[in-house]
N, C-alpha and C positions, 0 to 999 in steps of 0.2 A: 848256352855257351857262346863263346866271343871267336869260335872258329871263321867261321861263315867264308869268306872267300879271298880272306888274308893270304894263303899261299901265293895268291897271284902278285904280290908285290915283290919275288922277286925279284921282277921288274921293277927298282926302284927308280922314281922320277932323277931326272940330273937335277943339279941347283941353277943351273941356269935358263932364265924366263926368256922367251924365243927373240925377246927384242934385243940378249944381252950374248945373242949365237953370234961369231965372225958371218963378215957379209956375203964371202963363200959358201960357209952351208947352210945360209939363208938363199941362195940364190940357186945351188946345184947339189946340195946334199938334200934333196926333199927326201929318201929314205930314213933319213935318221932323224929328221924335222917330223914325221908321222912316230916315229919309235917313241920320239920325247912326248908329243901329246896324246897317245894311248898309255902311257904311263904314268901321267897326270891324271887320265880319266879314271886309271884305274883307282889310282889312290883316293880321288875324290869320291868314287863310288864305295869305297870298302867305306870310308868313312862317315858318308851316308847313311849307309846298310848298318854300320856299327851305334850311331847314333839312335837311328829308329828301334835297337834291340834294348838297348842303354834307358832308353826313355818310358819304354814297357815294363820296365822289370821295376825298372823306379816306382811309374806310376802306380807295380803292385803293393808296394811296400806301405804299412799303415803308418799314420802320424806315429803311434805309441811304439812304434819300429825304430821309426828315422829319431825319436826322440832317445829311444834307449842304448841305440850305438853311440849319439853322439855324446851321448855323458861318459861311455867308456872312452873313447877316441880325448873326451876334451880330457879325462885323469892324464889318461897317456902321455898326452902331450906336456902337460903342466910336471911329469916329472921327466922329460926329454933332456939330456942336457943340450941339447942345441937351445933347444926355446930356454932352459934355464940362463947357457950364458949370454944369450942373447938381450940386446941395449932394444934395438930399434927392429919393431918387427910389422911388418904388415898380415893384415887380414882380411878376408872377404867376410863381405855381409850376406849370409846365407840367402838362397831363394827356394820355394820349397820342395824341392828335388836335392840341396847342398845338404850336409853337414850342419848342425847347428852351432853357430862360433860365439854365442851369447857369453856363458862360460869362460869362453878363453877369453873374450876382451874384458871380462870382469877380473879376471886374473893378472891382465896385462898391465891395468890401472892400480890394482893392490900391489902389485909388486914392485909399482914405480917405473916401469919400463915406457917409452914412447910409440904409441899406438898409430899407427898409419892404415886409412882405409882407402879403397880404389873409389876412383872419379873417371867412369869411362865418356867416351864421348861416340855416344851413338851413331855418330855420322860419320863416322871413322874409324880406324883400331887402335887410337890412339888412348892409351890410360895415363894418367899421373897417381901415386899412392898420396893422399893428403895427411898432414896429422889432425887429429882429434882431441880433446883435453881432459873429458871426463865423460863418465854414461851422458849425463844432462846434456853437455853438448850435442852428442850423438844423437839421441832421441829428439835434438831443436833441428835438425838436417830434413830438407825435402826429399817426399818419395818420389821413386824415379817410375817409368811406365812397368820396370821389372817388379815393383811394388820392394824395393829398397831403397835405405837411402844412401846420400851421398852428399856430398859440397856443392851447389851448383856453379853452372857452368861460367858465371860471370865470378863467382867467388877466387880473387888474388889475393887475401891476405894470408894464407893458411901456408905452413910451410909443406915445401915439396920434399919428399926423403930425395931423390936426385940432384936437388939443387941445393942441397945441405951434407952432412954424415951420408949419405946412404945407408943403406939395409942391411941389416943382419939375418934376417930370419922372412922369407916372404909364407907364408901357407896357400896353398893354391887350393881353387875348387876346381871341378872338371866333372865330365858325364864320364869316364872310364880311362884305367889306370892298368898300367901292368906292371909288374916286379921290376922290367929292369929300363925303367924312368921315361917310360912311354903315358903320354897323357893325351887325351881326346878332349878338347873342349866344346864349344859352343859355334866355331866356325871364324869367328869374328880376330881371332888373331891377337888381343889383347894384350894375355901374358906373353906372351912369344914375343911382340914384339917389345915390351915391358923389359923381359930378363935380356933382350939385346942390349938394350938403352944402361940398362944395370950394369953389364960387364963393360960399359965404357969408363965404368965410374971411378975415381982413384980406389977406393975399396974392394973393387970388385965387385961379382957378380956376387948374391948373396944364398947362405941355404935357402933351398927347396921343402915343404915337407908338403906334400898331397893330405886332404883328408877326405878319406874313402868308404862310403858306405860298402861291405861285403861282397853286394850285388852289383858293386861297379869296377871291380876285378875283373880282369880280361886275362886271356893268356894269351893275346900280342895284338896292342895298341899298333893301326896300320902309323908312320911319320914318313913324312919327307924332309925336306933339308929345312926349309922355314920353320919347322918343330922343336923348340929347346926341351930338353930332356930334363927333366927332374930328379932329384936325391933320391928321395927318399918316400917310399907312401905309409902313409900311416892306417892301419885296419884294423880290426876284432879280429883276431887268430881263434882260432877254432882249439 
């Protein structure tokens, strides 16, 4: 269970990083300067603890498991109307803990819609979503150290969904999700800072839809303020 010691947040952290505190209670409020980063620890430790439980349960789950949700998860999806009326949609490319999204970008291309995959950049938490043009293209992409692939990193010709239409439709992957749009990633900050960069866009900020193995349902995802909240998760209901 995803209980573990979530109660403690809460103490939720503030949104502001100690270098963005007025120079008064950086200088003579050290009470509330300890309150802010015990609330930080606390957060970073739930999420931790949550990670390490997320990672085990995964790792128990066999291939012929993760393969048989993810064929109900990709029907599901493929009669969504979101993903139906959706032009332009991004997707991750599984790792073998993720959702398998084989299926859906095959569905994305059959049905004529514009396919955008992430280009993370490891030294950073900076992502662009690239477009792609057909499977062949995808499968001519180098793998990355995740054993995915991706555009590399000198690659400028590819269009950017941000720097064109923007997105309709993002799917997120993550290690755990809960009902009400809590999502636990990898650390690294990617989408979060992604779906900021998104809501600058003339378009907006685009749907959300998680896809979530069973075993990566939590009944409360620890967030702090840097955390963008998700729609919508998509599961196997029981």
């Amino acid at each position: 269970m995803c209980l573990l010691i979530f109660n403690l947040l809460n103490c939720t952290p503030s949104c502001r990083s100690l270098n963005q505190l007025p120079q008064h209670m950086r200088t003579e409020d050290f009470p509330e300067r300890m309150s802010l980063i015990k609330s930080m620890a606390v957060l970073r430790a739930s999420k931790q603890a949550l990670r390490k439980d997320l990672k085990r349960r995964l790792a128990a789950l066999s291939a012929e498991e993760k393969q048989r949700q993810s064929l109900v998860l990709s029907r599901k999806l493929l009669e969504h109307p979101k993903y139906i009326s959706s032009q332009r949609v991004a997707v991750f490319l599984s790792m073998d803990d993720e959702v398998r999204t084989e299926e859906i970008i095959r569905d994305i291309f059959k049905r004529g819609k514009s396919c955008f995959i992430p280009r993370y950049l490891s030294s950073s938490s900076h992502m662009d979503m690239l477009k792609i043009n057909s499977l062949q293209d995808l499968e001519k992409l180098p793998l990355t150290s995740w054993n995915i692939r991706q555009p590399s990193d000198d690659c400028k010709s590819r269009e950017e969904a941000l720097s064109s239409g923007g997105l309709d439709l993002v799917l997120m992957p993550g290690l755990g999700f809960d009902l009400n749009g809590g999502r636990l990633g990898r650390g690294k900050g990617f989408y979060d800072t992604y779906l900021r960069r998104c809501s600058e866009h003339p378009i907006g900020k685009p749907y959300t839809i998680a896809l979530a193995f069973k075993e990566q349902l939590c009944q409360k995802v620890p967030v702090g303020c840097n955390d963008v909240l998700i729609d919508e998760v998509l599961y196997e209901e029981q």
